[in-house]
ChimeraX commands (.cxc) that place a marker at each C-alpha (Angstrom):
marker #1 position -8.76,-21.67,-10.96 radius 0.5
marker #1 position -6.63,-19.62,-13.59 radius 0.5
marker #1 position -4.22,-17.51,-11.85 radius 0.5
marker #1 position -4.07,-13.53,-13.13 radius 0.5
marker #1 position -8.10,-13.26,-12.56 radius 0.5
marker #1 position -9.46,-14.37,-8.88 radius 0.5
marker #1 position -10.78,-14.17,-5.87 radius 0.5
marker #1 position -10.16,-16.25,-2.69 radius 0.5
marker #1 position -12.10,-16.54,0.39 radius 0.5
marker #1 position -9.42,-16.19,3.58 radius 0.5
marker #1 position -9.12,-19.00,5.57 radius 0.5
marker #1 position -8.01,-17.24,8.87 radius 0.5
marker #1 position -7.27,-13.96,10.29 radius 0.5
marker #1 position -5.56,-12.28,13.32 radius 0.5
marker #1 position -8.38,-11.41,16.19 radius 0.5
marker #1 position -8.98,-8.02,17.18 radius 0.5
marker #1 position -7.88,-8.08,20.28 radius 0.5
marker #1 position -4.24,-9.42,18.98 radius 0.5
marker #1 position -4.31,-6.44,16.67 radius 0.5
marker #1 position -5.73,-4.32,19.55 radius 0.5
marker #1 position -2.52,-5.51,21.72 radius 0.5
marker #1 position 0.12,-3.83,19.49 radius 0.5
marker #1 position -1.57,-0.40,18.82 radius 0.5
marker #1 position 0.74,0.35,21.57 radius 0.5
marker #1 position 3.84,-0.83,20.44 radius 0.5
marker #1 position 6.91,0.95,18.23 radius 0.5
marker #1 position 6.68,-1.03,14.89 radius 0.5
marker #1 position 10.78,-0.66,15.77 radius 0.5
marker #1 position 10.63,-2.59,18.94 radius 0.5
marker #1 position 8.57,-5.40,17.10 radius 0.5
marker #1 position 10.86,-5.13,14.10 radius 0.5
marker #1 position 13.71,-5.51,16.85 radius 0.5
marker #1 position 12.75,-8.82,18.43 radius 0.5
marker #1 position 11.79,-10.49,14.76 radius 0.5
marker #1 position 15.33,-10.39,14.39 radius 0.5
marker #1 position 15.25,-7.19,11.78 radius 0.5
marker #1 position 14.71,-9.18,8.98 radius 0.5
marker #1 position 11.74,-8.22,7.52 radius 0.5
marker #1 position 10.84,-5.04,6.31 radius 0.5
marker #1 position 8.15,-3.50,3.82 radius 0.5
marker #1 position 11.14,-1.31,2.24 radius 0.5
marker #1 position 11.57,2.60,2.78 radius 0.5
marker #1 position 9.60,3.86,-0.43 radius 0.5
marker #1 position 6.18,2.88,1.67 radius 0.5
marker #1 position 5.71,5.87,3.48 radius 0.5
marker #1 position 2.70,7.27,5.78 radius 0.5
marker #1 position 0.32,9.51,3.56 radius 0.5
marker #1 position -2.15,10.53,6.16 radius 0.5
marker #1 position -2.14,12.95,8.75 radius 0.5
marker #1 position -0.84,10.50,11.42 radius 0.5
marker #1 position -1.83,7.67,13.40 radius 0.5
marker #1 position -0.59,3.87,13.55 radius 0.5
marker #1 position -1.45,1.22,11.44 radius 0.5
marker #1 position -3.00,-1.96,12.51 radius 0.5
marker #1 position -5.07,-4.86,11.30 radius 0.5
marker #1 position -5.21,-8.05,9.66 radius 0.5
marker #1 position -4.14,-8.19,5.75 radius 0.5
marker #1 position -6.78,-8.04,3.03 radius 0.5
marker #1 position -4.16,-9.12,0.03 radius 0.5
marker #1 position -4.75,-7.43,-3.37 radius 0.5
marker #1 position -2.10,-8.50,-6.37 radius 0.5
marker #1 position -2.90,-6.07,-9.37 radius 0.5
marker #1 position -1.34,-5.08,-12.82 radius 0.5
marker #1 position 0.82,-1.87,-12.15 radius 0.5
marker #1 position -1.77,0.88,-12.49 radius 0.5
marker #1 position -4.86,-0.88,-12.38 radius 0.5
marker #1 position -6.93,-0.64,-9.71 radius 0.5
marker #1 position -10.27,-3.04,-10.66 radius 0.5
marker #1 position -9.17,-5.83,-8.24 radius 0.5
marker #1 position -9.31,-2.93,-5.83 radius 0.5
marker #1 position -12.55,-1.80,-6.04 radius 0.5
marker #1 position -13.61,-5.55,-5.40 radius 0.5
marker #1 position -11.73,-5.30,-2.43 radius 0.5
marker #1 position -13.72,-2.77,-0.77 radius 0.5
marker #1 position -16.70,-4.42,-1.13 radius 0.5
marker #1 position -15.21,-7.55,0.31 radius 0.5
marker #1 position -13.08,-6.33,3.11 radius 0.5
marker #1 position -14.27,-6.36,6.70 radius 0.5
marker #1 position -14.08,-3.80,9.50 radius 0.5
marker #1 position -10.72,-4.18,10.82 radius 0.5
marker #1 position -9.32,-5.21,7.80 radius 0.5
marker #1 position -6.08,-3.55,6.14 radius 0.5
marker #1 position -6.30,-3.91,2.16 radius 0.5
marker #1 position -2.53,-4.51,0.92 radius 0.5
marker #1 position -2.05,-4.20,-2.28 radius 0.5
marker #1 position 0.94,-5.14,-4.29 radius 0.5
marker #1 position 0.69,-2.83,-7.42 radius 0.5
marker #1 position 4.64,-3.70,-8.62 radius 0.5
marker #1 position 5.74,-0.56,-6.88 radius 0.5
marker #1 position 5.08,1.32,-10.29 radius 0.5
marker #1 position 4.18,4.73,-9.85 radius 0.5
marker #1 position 2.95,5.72,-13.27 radius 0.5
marker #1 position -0.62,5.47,-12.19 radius 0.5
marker #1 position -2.47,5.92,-8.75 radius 0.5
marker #1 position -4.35,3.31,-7.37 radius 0.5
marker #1 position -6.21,5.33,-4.98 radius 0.5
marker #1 position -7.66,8.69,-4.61 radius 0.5
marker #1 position -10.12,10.87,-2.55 radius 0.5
marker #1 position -13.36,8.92,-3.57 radius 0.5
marker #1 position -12.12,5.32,-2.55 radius 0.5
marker #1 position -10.67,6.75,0.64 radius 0.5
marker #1 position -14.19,7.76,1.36 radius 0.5
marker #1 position -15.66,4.43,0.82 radius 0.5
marker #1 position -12.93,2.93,3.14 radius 0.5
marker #1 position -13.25,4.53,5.95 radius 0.5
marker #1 position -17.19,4.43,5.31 radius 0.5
marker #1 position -17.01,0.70,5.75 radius 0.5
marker #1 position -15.11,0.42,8.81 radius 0.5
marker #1 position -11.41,-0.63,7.43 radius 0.5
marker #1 position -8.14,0.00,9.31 radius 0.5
marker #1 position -6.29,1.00,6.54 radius 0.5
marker #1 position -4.85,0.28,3.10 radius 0.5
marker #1 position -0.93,-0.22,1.85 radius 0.5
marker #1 position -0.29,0.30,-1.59 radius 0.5
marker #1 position 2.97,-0.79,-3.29 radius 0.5
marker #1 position 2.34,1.91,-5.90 radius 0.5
marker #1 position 1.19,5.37,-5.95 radius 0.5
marker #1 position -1.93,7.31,-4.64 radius 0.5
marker #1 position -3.47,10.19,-6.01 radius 0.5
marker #1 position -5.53,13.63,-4.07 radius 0.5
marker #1 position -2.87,13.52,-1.75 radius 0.5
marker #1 position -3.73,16.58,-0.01 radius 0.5
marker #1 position -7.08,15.15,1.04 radius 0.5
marker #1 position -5.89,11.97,2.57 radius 0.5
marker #1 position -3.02,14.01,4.19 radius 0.5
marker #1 position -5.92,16.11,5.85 radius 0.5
marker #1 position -7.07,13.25,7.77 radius 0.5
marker #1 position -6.24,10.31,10.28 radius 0.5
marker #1 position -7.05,7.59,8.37 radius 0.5
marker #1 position -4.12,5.22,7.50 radius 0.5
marker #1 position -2.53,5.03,4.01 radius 0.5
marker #1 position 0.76,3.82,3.14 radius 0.5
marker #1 position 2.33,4.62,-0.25 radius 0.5
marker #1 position 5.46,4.42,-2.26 radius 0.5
marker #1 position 4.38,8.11,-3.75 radius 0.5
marker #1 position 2.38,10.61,-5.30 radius 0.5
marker #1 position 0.74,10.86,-8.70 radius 0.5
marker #1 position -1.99,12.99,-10.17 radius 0.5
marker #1 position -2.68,10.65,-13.39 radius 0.5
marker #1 position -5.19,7.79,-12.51 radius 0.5
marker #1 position -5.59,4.37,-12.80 radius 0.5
marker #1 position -6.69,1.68,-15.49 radius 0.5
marker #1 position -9.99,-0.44,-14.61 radius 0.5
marker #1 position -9.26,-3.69,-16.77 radius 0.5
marker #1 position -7.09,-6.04,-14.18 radius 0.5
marker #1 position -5.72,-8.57,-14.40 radius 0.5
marker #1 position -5.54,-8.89,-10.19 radius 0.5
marker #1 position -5.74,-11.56,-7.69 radius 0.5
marker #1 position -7.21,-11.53,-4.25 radius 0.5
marker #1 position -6.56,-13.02,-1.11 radius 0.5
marker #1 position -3.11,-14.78,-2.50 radius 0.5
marker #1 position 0.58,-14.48,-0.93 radius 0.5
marker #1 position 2.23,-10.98,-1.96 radius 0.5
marker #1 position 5.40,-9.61,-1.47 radius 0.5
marker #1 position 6.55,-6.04,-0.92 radius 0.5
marker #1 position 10.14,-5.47,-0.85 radius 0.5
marker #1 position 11.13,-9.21,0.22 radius 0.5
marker #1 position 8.57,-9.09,3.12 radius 0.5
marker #1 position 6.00,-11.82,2.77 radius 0.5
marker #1 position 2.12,-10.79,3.55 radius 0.5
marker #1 position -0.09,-13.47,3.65 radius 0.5
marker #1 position -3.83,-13.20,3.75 radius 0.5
marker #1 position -4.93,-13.06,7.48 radius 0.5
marker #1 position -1.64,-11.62,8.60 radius 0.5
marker #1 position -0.92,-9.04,11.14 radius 0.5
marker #1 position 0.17,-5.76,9.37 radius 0.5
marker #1 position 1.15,-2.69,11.08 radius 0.5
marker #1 position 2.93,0.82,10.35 radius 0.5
marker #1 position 3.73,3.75,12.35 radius 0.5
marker #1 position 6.27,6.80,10.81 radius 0.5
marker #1 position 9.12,4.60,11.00 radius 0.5
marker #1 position 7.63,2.47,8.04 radius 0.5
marker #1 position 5.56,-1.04,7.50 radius 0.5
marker #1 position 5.83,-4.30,9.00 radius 0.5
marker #1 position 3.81,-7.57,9.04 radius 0.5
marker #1 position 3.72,-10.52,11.24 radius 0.5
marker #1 position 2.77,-13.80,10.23 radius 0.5
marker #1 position -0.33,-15.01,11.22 radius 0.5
marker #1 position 1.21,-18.17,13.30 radius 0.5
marker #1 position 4.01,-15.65,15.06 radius 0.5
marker #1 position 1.24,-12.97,16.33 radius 0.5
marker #1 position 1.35,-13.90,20.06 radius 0.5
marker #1 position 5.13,-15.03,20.69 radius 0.5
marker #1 position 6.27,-11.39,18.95 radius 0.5
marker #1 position 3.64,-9.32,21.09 radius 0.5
marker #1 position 5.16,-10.97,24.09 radius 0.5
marker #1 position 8.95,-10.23,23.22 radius 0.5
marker #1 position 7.83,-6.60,21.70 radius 0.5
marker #1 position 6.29,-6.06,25.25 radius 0.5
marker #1 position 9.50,-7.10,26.75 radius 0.5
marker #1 position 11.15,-4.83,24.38 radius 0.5
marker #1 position 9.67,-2.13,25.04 radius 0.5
marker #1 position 9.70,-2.20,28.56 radius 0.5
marker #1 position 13.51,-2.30,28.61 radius 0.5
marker #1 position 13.76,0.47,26.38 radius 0.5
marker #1 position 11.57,2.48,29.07 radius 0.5
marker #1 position 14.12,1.40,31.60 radius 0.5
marker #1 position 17.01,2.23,29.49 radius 0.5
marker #1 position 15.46,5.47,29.10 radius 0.5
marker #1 position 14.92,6.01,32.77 radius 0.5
marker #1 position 18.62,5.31,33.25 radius 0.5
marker #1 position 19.45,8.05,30.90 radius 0.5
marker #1 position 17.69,11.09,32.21 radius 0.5
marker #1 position 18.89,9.93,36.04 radius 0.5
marker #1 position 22.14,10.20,34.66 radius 0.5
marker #1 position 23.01,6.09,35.39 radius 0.5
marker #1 position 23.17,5.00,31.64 radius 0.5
marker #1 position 25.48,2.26,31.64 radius 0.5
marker #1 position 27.53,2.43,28.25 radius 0.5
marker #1 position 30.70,0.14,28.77 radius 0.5
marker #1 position 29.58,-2.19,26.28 radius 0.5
marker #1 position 31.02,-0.09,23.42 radius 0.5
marker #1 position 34.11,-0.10,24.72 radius 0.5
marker #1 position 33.86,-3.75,25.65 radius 0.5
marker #1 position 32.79,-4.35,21.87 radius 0.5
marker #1 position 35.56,-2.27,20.47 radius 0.5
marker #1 position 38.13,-4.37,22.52 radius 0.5
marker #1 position 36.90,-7.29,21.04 radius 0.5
marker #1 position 36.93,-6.38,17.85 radius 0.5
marker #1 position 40.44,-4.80,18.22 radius 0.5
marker #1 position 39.97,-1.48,18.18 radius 0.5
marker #1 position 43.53,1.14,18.46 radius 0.5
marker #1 position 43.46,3.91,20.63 radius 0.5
marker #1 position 41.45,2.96,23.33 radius 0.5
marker #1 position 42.35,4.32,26.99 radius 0.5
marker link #1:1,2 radius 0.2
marker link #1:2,3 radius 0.2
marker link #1:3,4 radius 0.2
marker link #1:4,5 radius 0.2
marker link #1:5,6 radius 0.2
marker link #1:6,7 radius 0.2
marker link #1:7,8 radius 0.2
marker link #1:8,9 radius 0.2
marker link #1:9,10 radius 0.2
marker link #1:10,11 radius 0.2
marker link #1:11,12 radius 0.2
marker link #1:12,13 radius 0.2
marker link #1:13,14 radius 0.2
marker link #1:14,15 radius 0.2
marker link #1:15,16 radius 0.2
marker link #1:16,17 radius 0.2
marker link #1:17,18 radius 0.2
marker link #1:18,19 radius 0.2
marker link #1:19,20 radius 0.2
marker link #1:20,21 radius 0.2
marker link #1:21,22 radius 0.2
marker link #1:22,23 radius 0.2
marker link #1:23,24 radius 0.2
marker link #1:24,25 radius 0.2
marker link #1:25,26 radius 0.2
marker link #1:26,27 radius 0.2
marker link #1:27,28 radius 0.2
marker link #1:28,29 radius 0.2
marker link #1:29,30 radius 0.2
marker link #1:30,31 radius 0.2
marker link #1:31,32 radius 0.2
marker link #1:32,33 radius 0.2
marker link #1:33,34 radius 0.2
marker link #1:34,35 radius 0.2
marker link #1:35,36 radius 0.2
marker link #1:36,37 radius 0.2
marker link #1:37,38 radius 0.2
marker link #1:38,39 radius 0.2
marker link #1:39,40 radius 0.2
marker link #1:40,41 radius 0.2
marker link #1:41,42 radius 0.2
marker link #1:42,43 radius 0.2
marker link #1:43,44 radius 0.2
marker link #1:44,45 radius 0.2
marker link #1:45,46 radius 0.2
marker link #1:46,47 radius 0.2
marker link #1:47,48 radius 0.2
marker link #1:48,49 radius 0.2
marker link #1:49,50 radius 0.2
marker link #1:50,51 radius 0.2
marker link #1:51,52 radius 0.2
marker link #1:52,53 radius 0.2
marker link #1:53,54 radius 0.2
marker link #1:54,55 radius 0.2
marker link #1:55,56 radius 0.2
marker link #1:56,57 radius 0.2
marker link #1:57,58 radius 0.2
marker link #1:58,59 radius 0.2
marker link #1:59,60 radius 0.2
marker link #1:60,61 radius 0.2
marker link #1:61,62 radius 0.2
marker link #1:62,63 radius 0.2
marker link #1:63,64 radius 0.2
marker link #1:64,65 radius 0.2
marker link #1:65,66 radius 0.2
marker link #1:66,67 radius 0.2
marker link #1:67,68 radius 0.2
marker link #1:68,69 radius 0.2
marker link #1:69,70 radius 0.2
marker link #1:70,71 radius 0.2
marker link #1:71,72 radius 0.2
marker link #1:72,73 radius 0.2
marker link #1:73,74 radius 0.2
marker link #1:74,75 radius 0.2
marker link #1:75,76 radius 0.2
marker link #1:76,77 radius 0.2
marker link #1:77,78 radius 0.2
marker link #1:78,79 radius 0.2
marker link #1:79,80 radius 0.2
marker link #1:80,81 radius 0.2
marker link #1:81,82 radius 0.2
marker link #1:82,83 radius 0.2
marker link #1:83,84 radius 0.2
marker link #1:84,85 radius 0.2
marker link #1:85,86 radius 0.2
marker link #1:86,87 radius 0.2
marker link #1:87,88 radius 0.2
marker link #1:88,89 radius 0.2
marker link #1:89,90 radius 0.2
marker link #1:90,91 radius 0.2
marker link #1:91,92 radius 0.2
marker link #1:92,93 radius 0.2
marker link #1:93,94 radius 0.2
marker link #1:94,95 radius 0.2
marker link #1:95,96 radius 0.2
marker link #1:96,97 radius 0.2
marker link #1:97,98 radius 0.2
marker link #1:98,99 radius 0.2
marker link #1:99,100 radius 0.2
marker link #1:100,101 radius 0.2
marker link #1:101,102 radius 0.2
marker link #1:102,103 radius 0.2
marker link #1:103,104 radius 0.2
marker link #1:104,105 radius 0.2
marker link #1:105,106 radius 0.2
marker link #1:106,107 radius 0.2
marker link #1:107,108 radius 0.2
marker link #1:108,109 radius 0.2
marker link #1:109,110 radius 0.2
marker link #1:110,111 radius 0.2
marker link #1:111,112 radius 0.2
marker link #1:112,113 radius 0.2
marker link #1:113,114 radius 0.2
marker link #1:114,115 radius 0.2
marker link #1:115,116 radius 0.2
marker link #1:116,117 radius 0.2
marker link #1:117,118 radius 0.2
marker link #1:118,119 radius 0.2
marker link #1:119,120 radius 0.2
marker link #1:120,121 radius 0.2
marker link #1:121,122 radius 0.2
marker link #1:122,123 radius 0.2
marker link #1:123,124 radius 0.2
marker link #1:124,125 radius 0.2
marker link #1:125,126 radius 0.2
marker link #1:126,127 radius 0.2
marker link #1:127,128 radius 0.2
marker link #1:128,129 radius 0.2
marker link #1:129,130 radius 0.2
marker link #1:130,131 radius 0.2
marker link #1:131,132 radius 0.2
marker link #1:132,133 radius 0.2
marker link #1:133,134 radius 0.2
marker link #1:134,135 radius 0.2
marker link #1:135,136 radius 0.2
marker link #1:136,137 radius 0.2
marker link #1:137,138 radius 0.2
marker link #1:138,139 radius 0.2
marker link #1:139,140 radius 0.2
marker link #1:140,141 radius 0.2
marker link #1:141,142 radius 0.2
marker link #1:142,143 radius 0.2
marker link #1:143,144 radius 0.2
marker link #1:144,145 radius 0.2
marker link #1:145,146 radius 0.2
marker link #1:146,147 radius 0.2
marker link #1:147,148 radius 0.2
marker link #1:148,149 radius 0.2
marker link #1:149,150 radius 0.2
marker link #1:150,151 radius 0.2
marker link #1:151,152 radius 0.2
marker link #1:152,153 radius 0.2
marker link #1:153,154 radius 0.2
marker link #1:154,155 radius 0.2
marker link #1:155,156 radius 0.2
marker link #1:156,157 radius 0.2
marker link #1:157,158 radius 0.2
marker link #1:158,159 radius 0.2
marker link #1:159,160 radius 0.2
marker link #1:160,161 radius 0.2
marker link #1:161,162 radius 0.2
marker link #1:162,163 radius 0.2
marker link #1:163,164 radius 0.2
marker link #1:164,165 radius 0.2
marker link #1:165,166 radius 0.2
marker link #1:166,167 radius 0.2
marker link #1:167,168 radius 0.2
marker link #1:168,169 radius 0.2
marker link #1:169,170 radius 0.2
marker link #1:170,171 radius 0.2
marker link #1:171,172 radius 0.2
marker link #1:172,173 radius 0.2
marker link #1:173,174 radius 0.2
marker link #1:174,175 radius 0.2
marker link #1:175,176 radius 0.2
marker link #1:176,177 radius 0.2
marker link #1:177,178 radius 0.2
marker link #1:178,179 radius 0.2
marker link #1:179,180 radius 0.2
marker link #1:180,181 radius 0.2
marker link #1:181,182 radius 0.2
marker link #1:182,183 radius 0.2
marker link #1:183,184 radius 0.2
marker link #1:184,185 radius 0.2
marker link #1:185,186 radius 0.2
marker link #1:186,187 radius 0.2
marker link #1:187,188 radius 0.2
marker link #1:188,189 radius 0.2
marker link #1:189,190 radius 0.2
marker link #1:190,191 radius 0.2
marker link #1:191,192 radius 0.2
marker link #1:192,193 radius 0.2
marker link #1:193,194 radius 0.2
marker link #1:194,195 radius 0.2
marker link #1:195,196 radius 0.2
marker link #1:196,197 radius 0.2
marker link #1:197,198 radius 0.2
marker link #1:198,199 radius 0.2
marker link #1:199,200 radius 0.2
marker link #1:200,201 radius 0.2
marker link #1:201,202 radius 0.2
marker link #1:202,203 radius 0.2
marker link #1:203,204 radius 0.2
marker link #1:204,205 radius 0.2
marker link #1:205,206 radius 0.2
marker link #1:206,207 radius 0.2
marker link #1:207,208 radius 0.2
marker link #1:208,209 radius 0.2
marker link #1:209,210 radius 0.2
marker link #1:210,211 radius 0.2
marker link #1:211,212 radius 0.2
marker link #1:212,213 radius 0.2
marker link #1:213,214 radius 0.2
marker link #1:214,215 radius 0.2
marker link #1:215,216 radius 0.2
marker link #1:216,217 radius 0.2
marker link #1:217,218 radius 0.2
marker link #1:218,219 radius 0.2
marker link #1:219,220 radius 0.2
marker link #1:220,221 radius 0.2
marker link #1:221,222 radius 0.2
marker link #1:222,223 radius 0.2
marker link #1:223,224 radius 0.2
marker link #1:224,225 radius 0.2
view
């Protein structure tokens, strides 16, 4: 199998109901308990009117520009599935516009991350559907490859393998390995629920905040009282 031109079936996937679980969760609180070190980078930004980002990872690697690789995608993507695409973060060239949006949400899929540029921004702006881009282009794409699907990508140092968890709210992108899915959902739960406490504390006015000071003592800090 010669690598710049194929396609690979996925061997596994996150369930639904795994991805269902964190529709509910800050991508911050998850990013918080996997230890902050992973990250899909600040260019990839929500396009679409708003809405969270969640499914299992559809991997497209494609020439920066070119968007043939993704076209095969959509006709082998399933409902659920987020297409990721690692276009080299160029963005000379949109990979997607108006009329592939369409056929997206037509077949069911959660969503679509493109390390590159998009294109009739206004239109996928003007609805809910979830698009994550690293900007804005009006000149179109190239339909010659090469591209690769289903292989390992990697956007910004974070690793997306095919089958993985991937999710985004406005804060940015994030994915969770495949084999990690159910330990991070239960720390992320935990998470949260302390921040809702911490939060509770606050408006009754019993914040506790001493560990500053206890962390600037530590560290040495002058001029404390």
């Amino acid at each position: 199998m010669a690598a710049g031109f194929r396609i690979i079936p996925r061997a596994r996937k996150v369930a639904p109901d795994a991805v269902a679980r964190f529709r509910d969760l800050p991508v911050a609180n998850v990013s918080d308990v996997m230890s902050r070190m992973t990250a899909g980078g600040p260019r990839l930004r929500p396009m679409h009117a708003g809405g969270v980002l969640a499914g299992s990872a559809f991997t497209v690697k494609t020439r920066p520009g070119d968007n043939l690789m993704v076209h095969k995608a959509l006709s082998l993507a399933a409902p659920g599935d987020v297409i990721v695409v690692d276009a080299g973060g160029d963005l000379t060239n949109a990979i997607i516009g108006e009329l592939m949006l369409a056929q997206m949400i037509k077949r069911g899929l959660a969503g679509i991350v493109i390390n590159g540029a998009i294109r009739d921004s206004a239109a996928i702006r003007a609805q809910g559907f979830p698009v994550f881009a690293a900007g804005v282009t009006h000149r179109g794409p190239y339909k010659d490859g090469p591209g690769e699907i289903n292989v390992a990508i990697a956007i910004d140092g974070m690793v997306i393998e095919p089958g993985d968890l991937v999710l985004g709210d406005e804060d940015g992108l994030l994915c969770v390995p495949f084999a990690e899915v159910e330990a991070v959902h239960a720390a992320a739960t935990q998470k949260a629920a302390a921040e809702a406490r911490q939060m509770a504390n606050i408006e009754a006015g019993t914040h506790d905040a001493s560990w500053v000071d206890a962390t600037l003592r530590r560290l040495g800090c002058d001029g404390l009282d």
